[in-house]
N, C-alpha and C positions, 0 to 999 in steps of 0.2 A: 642596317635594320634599326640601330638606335638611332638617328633622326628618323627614319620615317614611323617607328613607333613612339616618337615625342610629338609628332604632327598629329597622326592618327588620334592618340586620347589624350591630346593637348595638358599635359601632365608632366611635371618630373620628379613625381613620385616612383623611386625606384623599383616598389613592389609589384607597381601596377602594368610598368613597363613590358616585360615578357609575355604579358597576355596579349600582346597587339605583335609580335616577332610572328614572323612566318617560318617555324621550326618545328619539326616535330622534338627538341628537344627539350627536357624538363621544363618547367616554369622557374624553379630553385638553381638549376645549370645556368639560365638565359641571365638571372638575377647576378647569381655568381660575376658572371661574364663581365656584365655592367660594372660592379664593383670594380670588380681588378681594371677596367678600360678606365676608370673615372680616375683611380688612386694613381695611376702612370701617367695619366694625362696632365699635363703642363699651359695652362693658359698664360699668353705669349700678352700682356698687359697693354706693352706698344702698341701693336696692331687694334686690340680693341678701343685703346685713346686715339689712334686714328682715326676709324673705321668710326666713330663717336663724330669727331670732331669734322669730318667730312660731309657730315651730313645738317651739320650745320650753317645758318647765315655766317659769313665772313666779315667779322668785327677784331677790332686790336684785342682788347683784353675781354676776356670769357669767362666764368666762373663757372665750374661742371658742378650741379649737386644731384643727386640722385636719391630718391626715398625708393622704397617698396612697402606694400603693407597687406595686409591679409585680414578680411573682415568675414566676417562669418553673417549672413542676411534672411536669416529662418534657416533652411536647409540647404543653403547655396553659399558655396564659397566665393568670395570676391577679393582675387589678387590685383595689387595695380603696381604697378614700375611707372614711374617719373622720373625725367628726366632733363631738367631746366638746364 
């Protein structure tokens, strides 16, 4: 249900998450839910530096930098991830 409520309203804002769960249960329960699965969760770094570098052209040395940034455009948010 949490990926396909992160596809659905393209967000990972946690509060807004449980309104797109297909549950009759709480909205505050689903939240809950989310929390406790995030705080136990463990991202495995290698795999992601793989999964990164697989997908790019194959050169000897690489340099990975990554920005993110969040602009605000009248009443629209604009997130961006880079990733050179």
């Amino acid at each position: 249900m949490f990926i396909i409520a992160l596809s659905k309203l393209q967000t990972v804002n946690f509060s807004k998450l449980p309104t797109a769960f297909d549950s009759f249960a709480n909205a505050d329960s689903s939240l809950r839910r989310i929390q406790r699965f995030i705080a136990k969760f463990s991202l495995n770094s290698d795999i992601i530096a793989q999964l990164i570098f697989s997908l790019l052209p194959e050169k000897e040395e690489l340099t990975l930098t990554i920005d993110r940034t969040n602009w605000k455009f009248g009443t629209v948010d604009i997130n961006i991830l880079v990733v050179l």
